[in-house]
C-alpha positions in Angstrom: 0.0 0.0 0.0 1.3 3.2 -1.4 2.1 5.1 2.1 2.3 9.7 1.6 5.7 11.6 2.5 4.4 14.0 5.4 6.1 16.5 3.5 5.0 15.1 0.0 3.0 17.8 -1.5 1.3 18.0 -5.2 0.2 20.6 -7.2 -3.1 20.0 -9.2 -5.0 22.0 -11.7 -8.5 20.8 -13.5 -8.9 22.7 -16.8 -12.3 23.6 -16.3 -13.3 24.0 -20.6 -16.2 24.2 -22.8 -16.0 21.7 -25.5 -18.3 22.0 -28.9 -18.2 20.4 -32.1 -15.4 22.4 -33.2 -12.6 20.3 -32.2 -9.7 23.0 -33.5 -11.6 25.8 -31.0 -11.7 23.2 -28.5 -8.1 22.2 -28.7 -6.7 25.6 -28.8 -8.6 26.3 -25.8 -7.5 23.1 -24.1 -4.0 24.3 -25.0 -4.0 27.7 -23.7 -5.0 26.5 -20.0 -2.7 24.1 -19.8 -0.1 26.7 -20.6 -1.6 29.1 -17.7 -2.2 25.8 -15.5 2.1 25.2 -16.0 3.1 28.7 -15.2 1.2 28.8 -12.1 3.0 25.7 -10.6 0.8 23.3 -11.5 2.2 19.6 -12.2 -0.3 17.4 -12.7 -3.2 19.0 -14.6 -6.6 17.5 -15.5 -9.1 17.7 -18.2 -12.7 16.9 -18.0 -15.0 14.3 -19.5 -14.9 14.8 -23.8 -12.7 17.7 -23.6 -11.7 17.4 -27.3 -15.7 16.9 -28.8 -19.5 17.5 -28.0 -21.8 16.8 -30.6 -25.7 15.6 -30.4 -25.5 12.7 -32.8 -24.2 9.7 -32.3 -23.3 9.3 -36.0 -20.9 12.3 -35.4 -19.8 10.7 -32.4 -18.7 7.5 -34.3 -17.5 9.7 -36.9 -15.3 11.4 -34.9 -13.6 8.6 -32.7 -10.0 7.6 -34.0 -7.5 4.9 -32.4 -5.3 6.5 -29.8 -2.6 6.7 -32.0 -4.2 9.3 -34.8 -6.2 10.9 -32.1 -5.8 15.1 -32.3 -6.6 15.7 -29.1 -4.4 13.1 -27.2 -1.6 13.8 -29.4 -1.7 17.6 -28.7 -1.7 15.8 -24.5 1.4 13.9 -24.9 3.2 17.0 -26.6 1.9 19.0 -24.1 3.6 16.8 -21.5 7.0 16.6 -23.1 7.2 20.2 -23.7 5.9 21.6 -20.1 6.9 18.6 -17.8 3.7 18.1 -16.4 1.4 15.1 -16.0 -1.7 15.1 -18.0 -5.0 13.5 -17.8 -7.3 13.1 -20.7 -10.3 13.2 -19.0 -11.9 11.6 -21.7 -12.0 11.5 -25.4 -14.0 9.5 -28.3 -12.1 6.7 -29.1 -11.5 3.4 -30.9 -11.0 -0.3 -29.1 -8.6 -2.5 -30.5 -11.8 -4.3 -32.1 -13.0 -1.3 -33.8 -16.0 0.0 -30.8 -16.4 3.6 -30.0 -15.3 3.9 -26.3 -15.4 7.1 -23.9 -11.8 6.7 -22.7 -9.4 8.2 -20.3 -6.0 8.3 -20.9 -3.0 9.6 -18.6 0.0 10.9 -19.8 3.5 11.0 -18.1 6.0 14.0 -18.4 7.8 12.7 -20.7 4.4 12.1 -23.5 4.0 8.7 -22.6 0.5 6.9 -21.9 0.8 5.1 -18.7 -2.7 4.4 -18.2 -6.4 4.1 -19.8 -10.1 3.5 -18.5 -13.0 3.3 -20.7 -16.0 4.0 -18.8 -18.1 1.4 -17.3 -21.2 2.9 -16.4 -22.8 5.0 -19.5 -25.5 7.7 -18.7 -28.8 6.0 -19.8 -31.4 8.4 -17.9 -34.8 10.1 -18.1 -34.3 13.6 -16.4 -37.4 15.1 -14.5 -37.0 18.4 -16.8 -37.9 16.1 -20.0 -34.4 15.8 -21.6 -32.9 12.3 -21.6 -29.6 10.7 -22.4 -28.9 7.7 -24.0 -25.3 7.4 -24.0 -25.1 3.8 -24.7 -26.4 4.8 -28.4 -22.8 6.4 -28.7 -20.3 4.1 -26.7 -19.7 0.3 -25.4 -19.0 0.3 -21.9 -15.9 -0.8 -20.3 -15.4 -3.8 -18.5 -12.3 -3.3 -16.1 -11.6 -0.8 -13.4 -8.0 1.5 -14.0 -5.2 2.4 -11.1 -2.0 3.5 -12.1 1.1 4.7 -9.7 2.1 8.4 -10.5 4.8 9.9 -8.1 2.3 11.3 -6.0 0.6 7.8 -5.1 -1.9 5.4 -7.0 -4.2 6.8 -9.1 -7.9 5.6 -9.6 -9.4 6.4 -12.9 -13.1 6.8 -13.4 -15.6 9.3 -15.7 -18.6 11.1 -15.0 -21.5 8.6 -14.4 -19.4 6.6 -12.6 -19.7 8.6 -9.5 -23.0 7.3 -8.5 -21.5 3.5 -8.8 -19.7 3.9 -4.9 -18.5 -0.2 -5.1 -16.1 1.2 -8.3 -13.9 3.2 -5.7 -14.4 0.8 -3.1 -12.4 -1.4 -5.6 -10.0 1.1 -6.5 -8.8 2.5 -3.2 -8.7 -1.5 -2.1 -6.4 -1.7 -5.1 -4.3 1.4 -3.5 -5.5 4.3 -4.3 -5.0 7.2 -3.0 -5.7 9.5 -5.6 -9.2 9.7 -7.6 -10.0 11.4 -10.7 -13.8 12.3 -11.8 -13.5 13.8 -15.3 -17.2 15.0 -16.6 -19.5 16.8 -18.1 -22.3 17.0 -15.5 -25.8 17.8 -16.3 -27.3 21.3 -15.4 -30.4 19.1 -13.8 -28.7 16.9 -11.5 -25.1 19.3 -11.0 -26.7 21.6 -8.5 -28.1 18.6 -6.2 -25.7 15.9 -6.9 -21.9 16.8 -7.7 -20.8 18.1 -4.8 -22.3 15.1 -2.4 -21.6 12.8 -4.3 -17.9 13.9 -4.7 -17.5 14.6 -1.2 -19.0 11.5 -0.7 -16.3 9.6 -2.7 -13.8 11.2 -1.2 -15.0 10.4 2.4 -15.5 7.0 1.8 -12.1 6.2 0.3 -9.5 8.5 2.6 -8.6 9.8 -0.9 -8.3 13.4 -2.7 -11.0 13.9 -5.7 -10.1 15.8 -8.6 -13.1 16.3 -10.6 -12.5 18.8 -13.8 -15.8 19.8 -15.7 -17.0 20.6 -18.9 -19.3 24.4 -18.5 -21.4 26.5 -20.4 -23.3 25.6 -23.7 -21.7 22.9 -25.7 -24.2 23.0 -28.3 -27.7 24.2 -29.2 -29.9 22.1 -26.2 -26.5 21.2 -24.2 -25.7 22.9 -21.4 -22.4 21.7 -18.9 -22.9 22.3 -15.0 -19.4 23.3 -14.3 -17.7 23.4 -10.8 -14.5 21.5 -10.9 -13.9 20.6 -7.8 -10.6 19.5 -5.7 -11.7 17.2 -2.5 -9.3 16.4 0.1 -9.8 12.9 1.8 -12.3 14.4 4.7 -14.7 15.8 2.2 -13.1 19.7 2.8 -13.7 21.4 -0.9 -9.9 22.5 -1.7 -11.0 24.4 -5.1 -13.7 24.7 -6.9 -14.4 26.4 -10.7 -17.7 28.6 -11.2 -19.4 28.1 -14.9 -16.7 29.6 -17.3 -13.7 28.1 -18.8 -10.8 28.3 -16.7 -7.9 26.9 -14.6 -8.6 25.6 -11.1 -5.3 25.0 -8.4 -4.7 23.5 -5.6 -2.2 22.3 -3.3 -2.2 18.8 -1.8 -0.8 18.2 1.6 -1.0 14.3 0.6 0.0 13.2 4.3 -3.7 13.9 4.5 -4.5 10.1 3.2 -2.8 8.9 5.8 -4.0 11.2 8.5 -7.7 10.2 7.5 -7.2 6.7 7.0 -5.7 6.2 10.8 -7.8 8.7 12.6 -10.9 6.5 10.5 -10.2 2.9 8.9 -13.2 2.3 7.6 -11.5 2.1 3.7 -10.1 -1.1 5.2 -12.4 -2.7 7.2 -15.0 -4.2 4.8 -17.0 -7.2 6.8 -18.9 -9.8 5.4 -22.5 -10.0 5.8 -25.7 -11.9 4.4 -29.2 -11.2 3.7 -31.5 -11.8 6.6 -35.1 -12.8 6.3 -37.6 -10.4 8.2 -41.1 -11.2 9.3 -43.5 -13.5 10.7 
């Protein structure tokens, strides 16, 4: 188990963007933070949930999706990397499988341009929305099957995207796979954002003795879409470390990651998972 330096501290910054279907505006935007992310200290930075692409057909969608290898947006990433020396997540992007299915995948890059780590998401957002709107995005994407950690130099990191937040047992697995570190790329809805983000995060964070970093797509994607915003930066006892408002824009903060290990001793409950069966009640 991956134990925090008391004096092990790390930088963070979710690029908080609006993405549209105009990948080349979406990608020059995506550039210009991390630039301004990278001169303010930053060393790991994090984009949100289909930072590179937004469109409302799923034909587009499929369209647009490329193998990682010819993918725009994830090779302007790992040059990004090289040339600033920062980590980089992908929050998410459209992409290809190695049998040909349109995924929405994550992808972290190294300082050095490398990918050291992927998730496709598991849990696609299939809802009916009390406002009348409704989401099918299982019409656009074939859901992953495996959960993601990979070690950074600031501890194990626990992919996930979006929907996944509401799926609690997915970080259960993670942080028992060592995580310390979670990250929540999206691109919440307007509907649920103002009731649910904020629990749910917090809840996450709670739950797990880890930090949350949670970047956000914001503003009006396209005609009928609309992004919650709020990036938000959790620290393992559910204290909100930073949080964006509902423009583009760079969000910082500095973690103090002794704070895992503070939590995690001062409450085990990440550790102590008991086995339990289902009693019959009644007469």
């Amino acid at each position: 188990m991956y134990q925090a330096s008391p004096n092990f501290s790390l930088r963070v910054a979710c690029l908080q963007t609006t993405a549209t279907p105009d990948v080349a505006l979406n990608l020059a935007q995506v550039e210009r933070l991390a630039r301004d992310a990278a001169a303010a200290g930053a060393q790991f930075l994090a984009l949100p949930e289909a930072f590179d692409f937004l469109a409302p057909h799923r034909d587009a969608v499929r369209a647009h999706a490329q193998r990682e290898p010819e993918n725009k947006a994830l090779q302007l990433v790992s040059g990004l990397t090289k040339e600033l020396g920062v980590w980089i997540l992908a929050g998410s992007v459209s992409a290809r499988d190695d049998s040909g299915n349109t995924v929405n995948r994550s992808v972290l890059y190294d300082h050095q341009g490398n990918a050291v780590g992927r998730y496709d998401k598991i849990h696609l957002f299939d809802v009916d929305l009390p406002d009348g709107s409704s989401s099918r995005e299982s019409e656009f994407y074939r859901a992953g099957t495996s959960a993601a950690v990979v070690p950074t130099p600031w501890g194990i990191l626990g992919l996930s995207i979006c929907y996944d937040v509401r799926f609690a047992h997915l970080y259960r697995r993670l942080v028992q796979r060592g995580a310390t570190l979670l990250s929540v790329p999206a691109a919440f809805s307007p509907v649920t954002g103002p009731l649910h983000w904020h629990p749910l995060l917090r809840a996450r964070a709670i739950e797990t003795g880890c930090f949350v970093v949670a970047p956000a797509q914001c503003g009006d994607n396209y005609a009928g879409r609309h992004s919650y915003g709020h990036s938000l930066i959790v620290d393992p006892w559910g204290v909100v470390l930073a949080e964006g408002g509902e423009q583009p824009g760079v969000v910082l903060a500095d973690l103090d990651l002794a704070r895992v290990n503070q939590f995690r001793t001062a409450i085990p409950s990440w550790g102590l998972d008991l086995p339990f069966t289902d009693a019959e009640q009644g007469a």
